[in-house]
SEKE-233626 format. One record per residue (C-alpha): residue number from 0; z, y, x. Coordinates in steps of 0.05 Angstrom, whole numbers. Example, Ala and Ser with C-alpha at 12.3 -4.5 7.8 and 13.67 -1.06 7.14 Angstrom:
! residues 2
{k=0; w=156; v=-90; u=246}
{k=1; w=143; v=-21; u=273}
***
This chain:
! residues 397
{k=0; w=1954; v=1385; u=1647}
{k=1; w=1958; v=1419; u=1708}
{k=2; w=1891; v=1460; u=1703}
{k=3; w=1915; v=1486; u=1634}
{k=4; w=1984; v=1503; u=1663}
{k=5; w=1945; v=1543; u=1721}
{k=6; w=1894; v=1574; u=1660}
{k=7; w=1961; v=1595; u=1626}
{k=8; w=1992; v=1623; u=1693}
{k=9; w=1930; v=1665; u=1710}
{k=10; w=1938; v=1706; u=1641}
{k=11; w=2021; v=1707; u=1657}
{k=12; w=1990; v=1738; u=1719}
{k=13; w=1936; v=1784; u=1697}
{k=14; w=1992; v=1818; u=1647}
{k=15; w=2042; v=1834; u=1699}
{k=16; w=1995; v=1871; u=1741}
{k=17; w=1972; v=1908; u=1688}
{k=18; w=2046; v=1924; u=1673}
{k=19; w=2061; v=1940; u=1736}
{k=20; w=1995; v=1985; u=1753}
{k=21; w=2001; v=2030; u=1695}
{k=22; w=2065; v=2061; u=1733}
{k=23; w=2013; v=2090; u=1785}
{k=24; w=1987; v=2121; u=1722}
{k=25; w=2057; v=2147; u=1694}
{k=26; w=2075; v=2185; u=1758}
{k=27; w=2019; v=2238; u=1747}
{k=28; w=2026; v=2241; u=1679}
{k=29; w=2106; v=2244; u=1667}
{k=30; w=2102; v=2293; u=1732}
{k=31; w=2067; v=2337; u=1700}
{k=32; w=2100; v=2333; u=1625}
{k=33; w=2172; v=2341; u=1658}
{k=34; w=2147; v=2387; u=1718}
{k=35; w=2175; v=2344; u=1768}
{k=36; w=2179; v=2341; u=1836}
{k=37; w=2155; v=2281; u=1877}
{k=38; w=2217; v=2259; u=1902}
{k=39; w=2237; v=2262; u=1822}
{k=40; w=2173; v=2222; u=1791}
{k=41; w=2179; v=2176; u=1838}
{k=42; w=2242; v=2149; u=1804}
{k=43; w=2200; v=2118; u=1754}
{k=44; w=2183; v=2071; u=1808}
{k=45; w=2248; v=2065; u=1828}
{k=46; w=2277; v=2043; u=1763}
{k=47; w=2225; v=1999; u=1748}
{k=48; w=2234; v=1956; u=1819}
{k=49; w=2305; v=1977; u=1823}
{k=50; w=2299; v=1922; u=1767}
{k=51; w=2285; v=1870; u=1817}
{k=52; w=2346; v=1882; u=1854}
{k=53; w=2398; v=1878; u=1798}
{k=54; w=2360; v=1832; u=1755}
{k=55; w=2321; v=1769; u=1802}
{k=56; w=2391; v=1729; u=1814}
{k=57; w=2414; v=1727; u=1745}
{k=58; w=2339; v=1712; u=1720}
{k=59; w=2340; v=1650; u=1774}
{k=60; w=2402; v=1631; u=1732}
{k=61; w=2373; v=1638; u=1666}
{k=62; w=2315; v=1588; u=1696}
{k=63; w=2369; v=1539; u=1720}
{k=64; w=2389; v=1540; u=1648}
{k=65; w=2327; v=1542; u=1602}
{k=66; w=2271; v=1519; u=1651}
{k=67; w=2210; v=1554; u=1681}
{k=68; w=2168; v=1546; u=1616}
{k=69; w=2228; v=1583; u=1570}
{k=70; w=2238; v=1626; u=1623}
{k=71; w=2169; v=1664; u=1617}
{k=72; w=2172; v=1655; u=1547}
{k=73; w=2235; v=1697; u=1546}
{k=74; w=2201; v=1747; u=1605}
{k=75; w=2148; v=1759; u=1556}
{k=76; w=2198; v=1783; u=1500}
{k=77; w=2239; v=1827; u=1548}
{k=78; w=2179; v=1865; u=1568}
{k=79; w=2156; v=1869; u=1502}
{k=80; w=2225; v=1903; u=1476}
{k=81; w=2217; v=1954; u=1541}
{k=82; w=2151; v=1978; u=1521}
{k=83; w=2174; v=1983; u=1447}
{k=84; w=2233; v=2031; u=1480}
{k=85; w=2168; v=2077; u=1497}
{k=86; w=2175; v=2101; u=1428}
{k=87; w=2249; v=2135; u=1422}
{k=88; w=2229; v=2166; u=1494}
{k=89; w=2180; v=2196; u=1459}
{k=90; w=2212; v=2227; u=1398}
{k=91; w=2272; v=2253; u=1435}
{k=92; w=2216; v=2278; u=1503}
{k=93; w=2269; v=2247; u=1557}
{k=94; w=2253; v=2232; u=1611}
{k=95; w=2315; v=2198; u=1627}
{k=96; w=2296; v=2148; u=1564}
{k=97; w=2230; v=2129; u=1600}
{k=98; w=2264; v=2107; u=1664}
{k=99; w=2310; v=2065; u=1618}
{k=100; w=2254; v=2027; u=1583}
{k=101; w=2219; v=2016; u=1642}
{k=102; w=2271; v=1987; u=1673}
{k=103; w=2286; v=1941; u=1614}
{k=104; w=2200; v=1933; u=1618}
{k=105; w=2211; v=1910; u=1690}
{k=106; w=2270; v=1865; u=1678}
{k=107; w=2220; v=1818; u=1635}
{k=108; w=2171; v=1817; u=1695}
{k=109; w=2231; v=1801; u=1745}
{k=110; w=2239; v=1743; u=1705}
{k=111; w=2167; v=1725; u=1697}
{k=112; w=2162; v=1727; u=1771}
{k=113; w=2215; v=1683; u=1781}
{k=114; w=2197; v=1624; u=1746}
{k=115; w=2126; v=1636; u=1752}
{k=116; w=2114; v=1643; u=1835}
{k=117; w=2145; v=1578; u=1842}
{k=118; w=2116; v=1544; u=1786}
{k=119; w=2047; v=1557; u=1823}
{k=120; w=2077; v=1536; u=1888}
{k=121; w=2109; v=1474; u=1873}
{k=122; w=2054; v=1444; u=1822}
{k=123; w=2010; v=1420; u=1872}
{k=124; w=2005; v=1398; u=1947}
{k=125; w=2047; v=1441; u=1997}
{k=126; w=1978; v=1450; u=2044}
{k=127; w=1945; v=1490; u=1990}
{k=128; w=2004; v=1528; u=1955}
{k=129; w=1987; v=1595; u=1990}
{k=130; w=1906; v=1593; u=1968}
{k=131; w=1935; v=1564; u=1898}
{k=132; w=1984; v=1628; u=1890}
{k=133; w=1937; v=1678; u=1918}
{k=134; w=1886; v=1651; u=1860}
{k=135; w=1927; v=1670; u=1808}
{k=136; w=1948; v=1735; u=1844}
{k=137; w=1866; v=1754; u=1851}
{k=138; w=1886; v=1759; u=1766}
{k=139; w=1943; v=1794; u=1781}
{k=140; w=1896; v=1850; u=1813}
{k=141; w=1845; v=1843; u=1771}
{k=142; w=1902; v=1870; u=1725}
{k=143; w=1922; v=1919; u=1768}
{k=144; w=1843; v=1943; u=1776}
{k=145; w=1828; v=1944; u=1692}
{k=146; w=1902; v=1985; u=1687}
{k=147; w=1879; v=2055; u=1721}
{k=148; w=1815; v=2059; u=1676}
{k=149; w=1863; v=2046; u=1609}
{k=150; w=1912; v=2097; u=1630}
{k=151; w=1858; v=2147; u=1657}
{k=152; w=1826; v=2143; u=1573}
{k=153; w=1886; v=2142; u=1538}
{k=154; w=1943; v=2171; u=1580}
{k=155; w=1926; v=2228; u=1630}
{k=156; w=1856; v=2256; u=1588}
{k=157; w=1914; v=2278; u=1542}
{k=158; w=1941; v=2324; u=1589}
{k=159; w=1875; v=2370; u=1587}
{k=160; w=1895; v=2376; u=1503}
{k=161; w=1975; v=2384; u=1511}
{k=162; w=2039; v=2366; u=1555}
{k=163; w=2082; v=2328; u=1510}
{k=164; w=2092; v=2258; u=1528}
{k=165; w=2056; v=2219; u=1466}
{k=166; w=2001; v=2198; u=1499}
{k=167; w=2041; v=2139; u=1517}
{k=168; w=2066; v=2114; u=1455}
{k=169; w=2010; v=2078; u=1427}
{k=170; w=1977; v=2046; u=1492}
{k=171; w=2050; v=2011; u=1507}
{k=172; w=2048; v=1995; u=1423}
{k=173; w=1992; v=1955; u=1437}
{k=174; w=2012; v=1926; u=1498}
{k=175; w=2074; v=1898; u=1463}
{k=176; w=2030; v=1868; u=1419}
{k=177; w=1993; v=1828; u=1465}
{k=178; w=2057; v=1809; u=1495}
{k=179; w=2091; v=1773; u=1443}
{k=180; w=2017; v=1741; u=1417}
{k=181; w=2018; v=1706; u=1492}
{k=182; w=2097; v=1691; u=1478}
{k=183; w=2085; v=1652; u=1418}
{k=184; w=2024; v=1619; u=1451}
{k=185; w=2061; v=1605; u=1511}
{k=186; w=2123; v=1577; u=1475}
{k=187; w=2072; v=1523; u=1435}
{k=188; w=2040; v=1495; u=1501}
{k=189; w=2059; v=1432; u=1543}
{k=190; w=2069; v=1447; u=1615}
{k=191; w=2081; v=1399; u=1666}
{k=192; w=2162; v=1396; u=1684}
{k=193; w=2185; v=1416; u=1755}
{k=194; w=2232; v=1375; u=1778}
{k=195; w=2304; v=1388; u=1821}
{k=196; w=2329; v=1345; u=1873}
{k=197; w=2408; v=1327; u=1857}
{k=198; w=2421; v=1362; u=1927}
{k=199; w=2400; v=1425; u=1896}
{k=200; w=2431; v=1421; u=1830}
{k=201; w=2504; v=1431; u=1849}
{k=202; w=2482; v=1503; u=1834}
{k=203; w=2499; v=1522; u=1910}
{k=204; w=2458; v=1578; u=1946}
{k=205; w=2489; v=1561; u=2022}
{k=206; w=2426; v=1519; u=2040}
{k=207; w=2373; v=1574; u=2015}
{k=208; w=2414; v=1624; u=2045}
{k=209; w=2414; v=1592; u=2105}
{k=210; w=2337; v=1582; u=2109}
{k=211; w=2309; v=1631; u=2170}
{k=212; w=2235; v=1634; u=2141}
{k=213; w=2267; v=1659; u=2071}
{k=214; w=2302; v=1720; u=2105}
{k=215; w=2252; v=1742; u=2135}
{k=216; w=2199; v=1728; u=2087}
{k=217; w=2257; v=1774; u=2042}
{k=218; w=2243; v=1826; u=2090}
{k=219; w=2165; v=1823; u=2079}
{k=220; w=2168; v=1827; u=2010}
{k=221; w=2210; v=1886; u=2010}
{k=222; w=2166; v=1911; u=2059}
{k=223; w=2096; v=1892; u=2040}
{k=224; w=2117; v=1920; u=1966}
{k=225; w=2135; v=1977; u=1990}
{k=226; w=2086; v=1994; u=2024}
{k=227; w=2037; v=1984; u=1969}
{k=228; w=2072; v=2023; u=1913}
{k=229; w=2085; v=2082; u=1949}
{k=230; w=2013; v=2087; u=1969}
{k=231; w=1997; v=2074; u=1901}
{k=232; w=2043; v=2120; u=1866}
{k=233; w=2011; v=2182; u=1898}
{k=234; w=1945; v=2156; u=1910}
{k=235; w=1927; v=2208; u=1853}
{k=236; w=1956; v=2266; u=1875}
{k=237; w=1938; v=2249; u=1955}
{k=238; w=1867; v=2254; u=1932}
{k=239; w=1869; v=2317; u=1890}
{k=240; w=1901; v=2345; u=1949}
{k=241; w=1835; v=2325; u=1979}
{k=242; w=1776; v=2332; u=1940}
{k=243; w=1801; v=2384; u=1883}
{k=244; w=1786; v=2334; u=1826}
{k=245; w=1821; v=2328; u=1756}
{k=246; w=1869; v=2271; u=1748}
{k=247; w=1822; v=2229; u=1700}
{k=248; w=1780; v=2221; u=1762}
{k=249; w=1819; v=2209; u=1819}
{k=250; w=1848; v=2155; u=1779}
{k=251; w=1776; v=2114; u=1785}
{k=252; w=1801; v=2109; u=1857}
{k=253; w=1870; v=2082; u=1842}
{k=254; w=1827; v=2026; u=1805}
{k=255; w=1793; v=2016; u=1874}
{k=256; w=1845; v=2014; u=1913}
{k=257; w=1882; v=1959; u=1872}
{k=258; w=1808; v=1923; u=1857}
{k=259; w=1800; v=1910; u=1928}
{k=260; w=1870; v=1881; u=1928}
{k=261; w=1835; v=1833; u=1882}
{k=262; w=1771; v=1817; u=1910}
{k=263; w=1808; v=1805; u=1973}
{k=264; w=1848; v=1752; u=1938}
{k=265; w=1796; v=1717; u=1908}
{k=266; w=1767; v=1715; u=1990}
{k=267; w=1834; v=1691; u=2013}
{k=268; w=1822; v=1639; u=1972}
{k=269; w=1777; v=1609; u=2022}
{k=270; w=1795; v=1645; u=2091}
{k=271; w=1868; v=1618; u=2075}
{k=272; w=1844; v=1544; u=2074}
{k=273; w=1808; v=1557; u=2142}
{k=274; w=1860; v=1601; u=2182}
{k=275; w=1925; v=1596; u=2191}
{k=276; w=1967; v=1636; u=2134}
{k=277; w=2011; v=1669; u=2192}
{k=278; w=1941; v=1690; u=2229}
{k=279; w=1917; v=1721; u=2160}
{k=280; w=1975; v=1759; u=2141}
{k=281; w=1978; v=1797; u=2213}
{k=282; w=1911; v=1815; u=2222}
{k=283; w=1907; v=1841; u=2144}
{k=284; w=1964; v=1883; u=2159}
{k=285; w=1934; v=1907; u=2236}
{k=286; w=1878; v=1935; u=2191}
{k=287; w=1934; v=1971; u=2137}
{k=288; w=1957; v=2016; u=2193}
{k=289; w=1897; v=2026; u=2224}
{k=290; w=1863; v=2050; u=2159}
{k=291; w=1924; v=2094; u=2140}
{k=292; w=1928; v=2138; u=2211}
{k=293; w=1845; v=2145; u=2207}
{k=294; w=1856; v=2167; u=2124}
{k=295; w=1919; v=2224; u=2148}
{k=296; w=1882; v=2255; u=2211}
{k=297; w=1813; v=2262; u=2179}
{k=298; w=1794; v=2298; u=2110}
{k=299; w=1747; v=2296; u=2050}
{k=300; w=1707; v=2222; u=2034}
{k=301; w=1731; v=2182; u=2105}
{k=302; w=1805; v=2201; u=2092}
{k=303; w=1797; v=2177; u=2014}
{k=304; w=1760; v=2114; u=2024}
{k=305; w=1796; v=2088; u=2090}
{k=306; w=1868; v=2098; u=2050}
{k=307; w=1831; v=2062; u=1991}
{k=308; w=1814; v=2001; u=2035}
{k=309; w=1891; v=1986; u=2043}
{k=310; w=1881; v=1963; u=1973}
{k=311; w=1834; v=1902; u=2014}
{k=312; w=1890; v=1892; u=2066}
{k=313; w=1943; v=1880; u=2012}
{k=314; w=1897; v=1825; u=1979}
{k=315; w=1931; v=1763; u=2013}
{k=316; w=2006; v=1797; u=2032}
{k=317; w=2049; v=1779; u=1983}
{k=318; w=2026; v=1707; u=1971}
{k=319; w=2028; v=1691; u=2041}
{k=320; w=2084; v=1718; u=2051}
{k=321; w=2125; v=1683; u=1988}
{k=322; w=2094; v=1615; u=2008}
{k=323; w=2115; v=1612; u=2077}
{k=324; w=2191; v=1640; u=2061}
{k=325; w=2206; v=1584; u=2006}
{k=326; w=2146; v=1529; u=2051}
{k=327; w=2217; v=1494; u=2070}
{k=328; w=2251; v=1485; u=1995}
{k=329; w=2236; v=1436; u=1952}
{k=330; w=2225; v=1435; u=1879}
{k=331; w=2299; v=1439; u=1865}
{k=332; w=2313; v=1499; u=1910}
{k=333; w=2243; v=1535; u=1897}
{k=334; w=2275; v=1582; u=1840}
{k=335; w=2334; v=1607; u=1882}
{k=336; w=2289; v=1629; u=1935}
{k=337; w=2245; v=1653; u=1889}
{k=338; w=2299; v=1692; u=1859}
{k=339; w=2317; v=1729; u=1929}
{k=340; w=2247; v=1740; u=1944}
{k=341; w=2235; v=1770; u=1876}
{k=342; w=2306; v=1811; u=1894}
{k=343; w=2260; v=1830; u=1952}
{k=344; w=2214; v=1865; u=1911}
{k=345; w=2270; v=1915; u=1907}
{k=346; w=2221; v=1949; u=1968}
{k=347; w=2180; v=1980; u=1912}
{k=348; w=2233; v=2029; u=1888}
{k=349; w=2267; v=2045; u=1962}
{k=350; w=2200; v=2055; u=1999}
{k=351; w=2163; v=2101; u=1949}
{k=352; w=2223; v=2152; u=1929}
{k=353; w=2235; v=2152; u=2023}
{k=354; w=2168; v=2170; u=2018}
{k=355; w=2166; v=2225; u=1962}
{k=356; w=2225; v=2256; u=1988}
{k=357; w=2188; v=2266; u=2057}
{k=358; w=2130; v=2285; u=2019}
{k=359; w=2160; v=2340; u=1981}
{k=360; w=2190; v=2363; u=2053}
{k=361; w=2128; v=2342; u=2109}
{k=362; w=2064; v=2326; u=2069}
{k=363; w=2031; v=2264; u=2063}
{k=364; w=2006; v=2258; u=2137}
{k=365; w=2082; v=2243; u=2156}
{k=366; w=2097; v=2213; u=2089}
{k=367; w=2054; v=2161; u=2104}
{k=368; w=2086; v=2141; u=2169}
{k=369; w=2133; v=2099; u=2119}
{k=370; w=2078; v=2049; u=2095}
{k=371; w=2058; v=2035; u=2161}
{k=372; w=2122; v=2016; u=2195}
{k=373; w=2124; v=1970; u=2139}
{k=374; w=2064; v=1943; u=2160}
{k=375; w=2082; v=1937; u=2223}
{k=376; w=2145; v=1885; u=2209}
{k=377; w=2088; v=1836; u=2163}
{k=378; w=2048; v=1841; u=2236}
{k=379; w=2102; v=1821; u=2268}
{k=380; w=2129; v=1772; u=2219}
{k=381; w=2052; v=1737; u=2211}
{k=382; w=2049; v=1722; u=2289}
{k=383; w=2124; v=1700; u=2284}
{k=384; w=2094; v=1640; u=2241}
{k=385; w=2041; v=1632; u=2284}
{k=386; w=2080; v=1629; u=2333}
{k=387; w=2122; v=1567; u=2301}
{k=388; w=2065; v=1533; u=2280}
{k=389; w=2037; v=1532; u=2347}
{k=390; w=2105; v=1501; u=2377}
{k=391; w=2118; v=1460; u=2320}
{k=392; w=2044; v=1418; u=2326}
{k=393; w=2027; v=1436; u=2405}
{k=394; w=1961; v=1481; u=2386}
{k=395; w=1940; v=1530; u=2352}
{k=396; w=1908; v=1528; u=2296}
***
């Protein structure tokens, strides 16, 4: 039962970083229809993870009340309805309308991520939760790496025939589709129960609050997430800046920059069984910020395929991360910290629109100073845990 309920998990995951990818798509292309300014397109990421902010308690609720397996039932529906909401946007060409479905889009995912995270956490042993969620998250990726290529075809090629904003309708029809297919399939499978401790079930948060490793494993999210949208949400336009190339193109590299994310997860699989998760995470984000100040002070191929390699540094980040802030909850606690980490997530609608509005001021070489002080904070936060580790069990490991 378990093996199917990962099988099942891995397409939950695969669909919400498709989701989530095609955004990096929609900031080009809506940019261009509404002649926006940076600062201005990158609101569409800010109303899709503004989502998390307003919308990750009250989804932890809805799992309290339902379950995990109703839950992402229910997440699949909701994001079904907010691609649906693609259409109106269209007929009526405001811009304000696509912000509004995507944040209902992105409300479905909030709750998807919710009950799914610690569903993959808690079904198995604690020792190999982080190289069981950064499995599924390598399908997350791969997601996130197919996403680029489907908007390049059927959303930005129609900017070289018009401007209007229909390109859209159709790709998000289909995607609703799919959606409410895996629903129903979903809804008709047995999945093995999670169960809460009676500690936990008085419905009180002062224990997870409490929790050190969950604040600052908060902090990381928001950070790491951050960091990784905005650099993805003007990835495009950072490279036509550089090389001169139409927007079809430059979006093969978005797909590189998020497929490394994957193939990097599929590696932490391994490396995170052998090395401590804390030792991982820092060195992985050592390597962001070095790769980011080499991409702004050089030009042409090194500056485009250094910034693409983040993509490999993000691979293992936000796994790690969620598994050591909820490693002290149990099963009956899991869903509340995995409803402030998923509030957490709220980092990929603050960090991006910081770093447009610099952008549209400073350029990218500055703008890009904002990813890598987030960085810096996962360094610091992966050597903390290291740190504890090695004091906990007298050596390092």
């Amino acid at each position: 039962m378990y093996k199917k309920a990962l099988t099942s998990l891995t397409v939950l995951f695969f669909m919400m970083g498709f989701i989530t990818c095609l955004n990096d798509i929609l900031v080009p292309y809506l940019k261009q229809v509404f002649n926006l300014t940076y600062g201005q397109a990158a609101l569409i990421q800010f109303c899709f993870f503004g989502a998390y902010g307003l919308t990750s308690i009250p989804a932890s609720r809805i799992i309290e009340r339902v379950g995990y397996h109703k839950g992402m039932v229910l997440g699949f529906v909701i994001t079904a309805l907010g691609c649906l909401m693609f259409f109106p946007a269209v007929s009526f060409h405001v811009y304000g309308l696509f912000l509004l479905a995507l944040f209902v889009l992105a409300s479905g995912v909030v709750l998807l991520q919710v009950a799914a995270n610690p569903y993959v956490s808690v079904i198995g042993t604690k020792e190999s939760a982080s190289s069981r969620l950064t499995m599924v998250q390598a399908f997350n990726s791969f997601g996130t790496f197919l996403a680029p290529f489907f908007g390049s075809y059927f959303i930005l090629r129609s900017l070289e025939k018009t401007t209007d904003a229909a390109a859209v309708r159709y790709p998000y029809l289909l995607i609703a589709a799919v959606l409410v297919v895996i629903a129903i399939a979903l809804y008709r499978m047995e999945l093995p129960p999670i169960e809460s401790s009676e500690e936990s079930s008085d419905g009180s948060w002062k224990k997870v609050l409490k929790d050190q490793s969950l604040i600052l494993g908060m902090l990381g999210i928001f950070t790491y997430v951050g960091a990784e949208v905005a650099i993805g949400t003007f990835l495009v336009n950072y490279i036509i800046e550089l090389m001169a190339m139409p927007e079809t193109e430059a979006a093969t590299y978005v797909a590189i920059y998020w497929g490394g994310a994957m193939v990097g997860r599929f590696l932490g699989i391994f490396t995170l069984r052998e090395y401590a998760p804390g030792k991982v995470l820092s060195v992985h984000a050592l390597l962001a910020i070095a790769l980011i100040l080499i991409s702004v002070n050089s030009s042409g191929l090194l500056s485009v395929y250094t910034i693409i390699l983040v993509g490999l540094c993000n691979s293992v980040m936000f796994p790690t991360i969620f598994t050591l802030g909820i490693k002290n909850l149990n099963g009956g606690e899991a869903h509340k910290g995995s409803g402030l980490l998923a509030t957490a997530i709220l980092g990929g609608a603050i960090v991006p629109v910081l770093t447009g509005q610099v952008l549209d001021g400073y350029g990218f070489r500055l703008a890009f100073m904002i990813p890598v002080v987030c960085y810096a904070y996962i360094a610091v936060l992966g050597l903390r845990n290291v740190a504890v580790k090695a004091l906990a069990t007298g050596k390092m490991h």
